[in-house]
N, C-alpha and C positions, 0 to 999 in steps of 0.2 A: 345373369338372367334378371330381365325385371319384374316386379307384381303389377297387377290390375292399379293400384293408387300411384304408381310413378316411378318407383324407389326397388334400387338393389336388391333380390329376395338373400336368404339364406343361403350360402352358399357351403359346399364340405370344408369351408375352412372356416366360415362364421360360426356351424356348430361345432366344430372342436371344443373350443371354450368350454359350449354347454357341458358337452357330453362328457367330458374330461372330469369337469366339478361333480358332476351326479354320478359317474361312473364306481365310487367307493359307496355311497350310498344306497345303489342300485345292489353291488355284489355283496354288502351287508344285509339288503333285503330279501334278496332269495333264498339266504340260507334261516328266512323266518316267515316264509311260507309266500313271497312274493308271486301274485300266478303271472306266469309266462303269457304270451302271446302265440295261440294254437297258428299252426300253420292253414292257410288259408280263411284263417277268419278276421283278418284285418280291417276288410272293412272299405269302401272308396276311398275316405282322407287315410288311412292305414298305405292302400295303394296308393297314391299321388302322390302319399311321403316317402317311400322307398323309389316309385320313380324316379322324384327330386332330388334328394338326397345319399341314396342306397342304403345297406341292412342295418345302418345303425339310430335308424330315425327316431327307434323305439326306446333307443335311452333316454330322451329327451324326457325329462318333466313331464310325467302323465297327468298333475293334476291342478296343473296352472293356467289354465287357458282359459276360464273364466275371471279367473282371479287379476290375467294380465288384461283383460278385458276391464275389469271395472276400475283397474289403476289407470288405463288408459283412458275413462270415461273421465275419472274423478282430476286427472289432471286438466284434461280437454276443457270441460266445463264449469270446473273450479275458478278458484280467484287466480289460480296460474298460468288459464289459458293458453295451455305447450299444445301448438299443433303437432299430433303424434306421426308426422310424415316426413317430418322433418327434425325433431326431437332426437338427439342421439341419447343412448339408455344412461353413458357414461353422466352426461349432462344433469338426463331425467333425475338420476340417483342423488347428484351433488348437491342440485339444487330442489328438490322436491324437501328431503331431510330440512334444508336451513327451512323452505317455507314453513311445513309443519311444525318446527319447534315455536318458531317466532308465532302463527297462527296461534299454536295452541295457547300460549304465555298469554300474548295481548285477547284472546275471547277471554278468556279466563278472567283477568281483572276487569276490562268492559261489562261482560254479565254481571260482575257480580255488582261493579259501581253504577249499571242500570238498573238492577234491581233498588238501588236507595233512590234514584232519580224516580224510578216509573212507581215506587209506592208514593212518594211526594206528591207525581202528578195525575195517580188513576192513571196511567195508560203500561202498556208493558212494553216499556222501552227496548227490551234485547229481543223481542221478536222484529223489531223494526230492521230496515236494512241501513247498514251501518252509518253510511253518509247522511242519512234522516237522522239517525241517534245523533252523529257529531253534529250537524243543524241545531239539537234540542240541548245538546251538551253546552253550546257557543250562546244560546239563549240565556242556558240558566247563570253564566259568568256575566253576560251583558246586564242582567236583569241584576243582579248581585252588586253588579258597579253603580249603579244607577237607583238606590234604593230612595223609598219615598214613594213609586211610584201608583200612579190612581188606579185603584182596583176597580172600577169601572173599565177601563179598558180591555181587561178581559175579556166584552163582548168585543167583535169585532167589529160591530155595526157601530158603536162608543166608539171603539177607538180610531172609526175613520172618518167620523163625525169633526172628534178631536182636534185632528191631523187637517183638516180643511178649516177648523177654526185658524188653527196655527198658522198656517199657510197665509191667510186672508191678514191677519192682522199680528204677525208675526214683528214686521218691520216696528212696528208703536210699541211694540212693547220691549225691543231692542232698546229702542230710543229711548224711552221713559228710564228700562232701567241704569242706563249708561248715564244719564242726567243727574236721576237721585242718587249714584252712586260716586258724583263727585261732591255734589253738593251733604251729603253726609260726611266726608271726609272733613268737612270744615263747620259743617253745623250742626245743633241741638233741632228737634222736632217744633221750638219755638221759630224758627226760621218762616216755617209756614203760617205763623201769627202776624209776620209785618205785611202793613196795611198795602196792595196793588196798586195804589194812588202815589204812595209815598216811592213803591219800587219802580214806576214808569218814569216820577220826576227825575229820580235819581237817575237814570240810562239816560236820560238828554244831557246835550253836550252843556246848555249850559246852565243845566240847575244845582250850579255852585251851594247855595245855601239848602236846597235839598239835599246832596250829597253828603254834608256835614250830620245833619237830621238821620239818614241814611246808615252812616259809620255808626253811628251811636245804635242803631239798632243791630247793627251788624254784631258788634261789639258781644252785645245780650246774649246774644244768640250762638255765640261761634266757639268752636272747641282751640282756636289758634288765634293769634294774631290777626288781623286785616292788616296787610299792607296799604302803605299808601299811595296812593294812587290807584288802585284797584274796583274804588264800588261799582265804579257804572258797568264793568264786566260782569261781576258779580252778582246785580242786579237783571243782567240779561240770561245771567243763567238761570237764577231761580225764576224770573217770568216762564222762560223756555219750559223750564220744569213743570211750573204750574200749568203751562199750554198743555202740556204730554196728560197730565193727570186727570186734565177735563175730558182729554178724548177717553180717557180709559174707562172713567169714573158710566159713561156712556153706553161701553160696552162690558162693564163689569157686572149684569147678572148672567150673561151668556158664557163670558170668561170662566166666570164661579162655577157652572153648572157644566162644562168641557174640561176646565183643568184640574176640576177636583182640591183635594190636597196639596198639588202641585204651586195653585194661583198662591201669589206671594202681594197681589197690589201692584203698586208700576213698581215694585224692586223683582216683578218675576225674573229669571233666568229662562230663556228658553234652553239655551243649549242642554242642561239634565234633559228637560220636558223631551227633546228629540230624542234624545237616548232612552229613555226610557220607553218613549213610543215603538223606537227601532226596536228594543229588548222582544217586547211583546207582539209587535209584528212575528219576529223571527220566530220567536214559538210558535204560533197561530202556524205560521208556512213549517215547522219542521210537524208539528202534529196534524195542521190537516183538521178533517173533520173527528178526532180523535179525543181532541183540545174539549176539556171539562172546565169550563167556564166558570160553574162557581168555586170549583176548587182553586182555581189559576188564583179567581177574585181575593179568595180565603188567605193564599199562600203573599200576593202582594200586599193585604191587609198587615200581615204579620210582619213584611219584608224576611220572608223566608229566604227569599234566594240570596241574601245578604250572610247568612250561615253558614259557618264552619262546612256542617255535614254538607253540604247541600254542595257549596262550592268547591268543596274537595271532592265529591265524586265526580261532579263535572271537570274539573281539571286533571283528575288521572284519565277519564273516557278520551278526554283532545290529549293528553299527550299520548296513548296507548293507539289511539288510531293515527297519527300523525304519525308515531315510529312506524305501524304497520304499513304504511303507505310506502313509505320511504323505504325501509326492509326490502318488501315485494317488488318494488320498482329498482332496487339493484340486483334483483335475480332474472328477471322478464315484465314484460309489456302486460303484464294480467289486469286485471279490474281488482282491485282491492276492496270496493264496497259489493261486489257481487252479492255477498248473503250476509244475513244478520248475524249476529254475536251467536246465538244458537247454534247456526245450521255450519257457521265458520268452526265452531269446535269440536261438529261431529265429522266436519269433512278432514279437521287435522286428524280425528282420530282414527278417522278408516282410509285415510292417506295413509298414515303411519302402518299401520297390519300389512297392510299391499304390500309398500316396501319393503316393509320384513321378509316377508312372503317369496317378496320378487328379487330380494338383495343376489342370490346368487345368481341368479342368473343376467341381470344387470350389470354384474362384476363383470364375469363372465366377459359379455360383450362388450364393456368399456372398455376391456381388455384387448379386443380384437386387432389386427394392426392388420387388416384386409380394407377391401371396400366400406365407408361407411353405413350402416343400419340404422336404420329407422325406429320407432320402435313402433310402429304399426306393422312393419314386418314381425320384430319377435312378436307380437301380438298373433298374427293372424298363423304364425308356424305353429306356437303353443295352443291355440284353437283347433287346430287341426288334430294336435298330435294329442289333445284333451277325448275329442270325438272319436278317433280312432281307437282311443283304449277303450271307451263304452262301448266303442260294435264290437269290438275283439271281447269285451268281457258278458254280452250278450245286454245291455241296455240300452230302449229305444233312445233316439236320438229324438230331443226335445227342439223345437223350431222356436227362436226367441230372440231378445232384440242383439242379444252379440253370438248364435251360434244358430246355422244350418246346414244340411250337407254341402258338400263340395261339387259342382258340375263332374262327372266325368270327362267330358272332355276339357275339362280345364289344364294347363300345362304348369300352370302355375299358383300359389295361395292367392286366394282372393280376397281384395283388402274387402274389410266389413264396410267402408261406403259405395261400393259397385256388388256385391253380392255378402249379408250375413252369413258368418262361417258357423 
């Protein structure tokens, strides 16, 4: 027989299992005051069950049908996203366990290693959803690598002011420093004391008695040897140089006032400068409008993110989300940033009670070796057979997002997305 959602109902050999497992529990119960079920007051779902099923429907679990209800919600909507139609319980059971454990492990250290991050940065990091956290987590390592950085940045109106500096006159300052950085290899800062007159003659091919004049100042000046045969190269370098330094010298109160701390002179380095930029970008996008500007400014003033504490909580938060990813992704297709560190540790924890709750009868049916079950079927049977014992024991029936009456004329359990049971 099928149900209303697709899928094989209960069948007298699907509850066997059940009834089998509760049946010592039930005959322990009546001899301590268990009330029976009067005859004729069972109730519509009481009827539809014995219909279905015949006289022994009444064994089943009176008081899990809520319960299988909100395991089936918490798994549906959870980070494990099990569709329950398809869902076998033996399955539910295997893998719901590892998610929980692993859930509950990896929030547990994330909370507590966002709690150091989000006092650092004024905001409260474990309420965030997790993929934001690891964004902010991936910032404070970036930022950590990249220390130095201009605390002005931390506006973001600064830092993209910055960032169009960089862009426009990036290439000059490449150059420049790649120049001075050969020409320091071989000279003292008196390099830049020889006369411009003397270093043009010396580059012509034939200012022979220049070039001699030339070596001699070379000489003064240099941390090595001058080879011979070398000035007029040498000579085209350092002009090169001096070319580079005029263009800077030009744009060096703008430089000054964008790069901050950062500007080095023509020896800047952009590459840190990008990084650094990137760092603070990335936080600004994992917080959002969140981002506490002076505090950011405070924390790169100090090079905070360059700290022990600082960088050790972000690096257990990426590798603790990172395994959880991976974990989750060898059990099902779930969303593993679904909910924040929070709300992840209370769904492991009232996973887990379900389970508990629901283990036998779970067993139970993973035990079955009939037609395959759903577990929106056990779901929608234990709903039933929940209902049926409150009109049999004279309690109204509450209308609510996982339980209504039954149609009478229905032949079969109604799964809870075409009619709430």
């Amino acid at each position: 027989m099928d149900s209303v959602s697709g899928g094989p109902t209960l069948d007298d050999g699907a509850l066997a299992p059940v009834i089998q497992l509760t049946d010592a529990a039930r005959s322990r119960g009546a001899g301590a005051g268990t009330p029976s079920i009067p005859e004729g007051a069972v109730g519509r779902d009481g009827a539809l069950l014995g219909r279905l099923y015949g006289d022994r429907w009444h064994e089943l679990p009176p008081d899990l049908g809520r319960v299988a209800a909100g395991l089936e919600r918490l798994l549906e909507q959870g980070p494990m996203a099990i569709d329950p139609t398809q869902a076998q319980p033996g399955e539910v059971l295997s893998k719901a366990w590892v998610a929980v454990r692993a859930a509950s492990v990896h929030a547990a250290v994330v909370e507590e290693e966002a709690e150091v991050l989000g006092e650092a940065l004024g905001v409260a990091l474990a309420r965030l959803p997790l993929d934001q956290l690891g964004r902010a987590a991936g910032a404070v390592l970036a930022l950590g690598a990249a220390s130095g950085t201009e605390p002005g940045w931390a506006d973001p109106a600064h830092l993209d002011a910055a960032r169009l500096v960089l862009d426009a006159h990036g290439a000059d300052l490449r150059d420049a420093a790649a120049l001075h950085l050969q020409i320091y290899e071989r000279f003292t800062e008196r390099v830049w004391e020889i006369r411009e007159s003397r270093l043009r003659a010396g580059a012509r091919r034939r200012g022979v008695l220049s070039r001699r004049m030339l070596r001699s100042d070379f000489a003064a000046a240099s941390r090595t040897d001058v080879k011979k045969g070398s000035v007029r190269s040498v000579a085209d370098l350092i002009l090169q140089a001096r070319a580079a330094r005029q263009r800077l010298a030009d744009l060096t109160p703008m430089l000054e006032r964008h790069l901050g701390r950062q500007w080095r002179g023509p020896l800047t380095d952009i590459v840190p400068i990008v990084r650094s930029q990137d760092g603070v970008r990335q936080m600004h996008r994992a917080l959002g409008e969140q981002v506490d500007v002076e505090r950011l400014a405070g924390l790169l003033v100090a090079d905070a993110f360059a700290t022990d504490e600082l960088t050790h909580a972000a690096t257990l938060i990426a590798q603790s989300l990172q395994t959880w990813e991976e974990e989750l992704a060898a059990l099902c297709t779930g969303d593993p940033w679904a909910l924040p560190a929070g709300q992840l540790a209370s769904w492991a924890a009232d996973t887990g009670t379900a389970l508990a709750q629901m283990a036998t009868v779970l067993v139970a049916m993973s035990d079955h070796r009939g037609d395959p079950v759903p577990l929106r079927d056990v779901v929608d049977v234990l709903l039933l057979r929940e209902h049926a014992e409150e009109q049999a024991g004279g309690y109204p029936l509450e209308r609510d997002e996982e339980s209504s009456e039954a149609p009478e004329t229905s032949s079969a359990p109604q799964s809870k997305n075409a009619s709430s049971l």
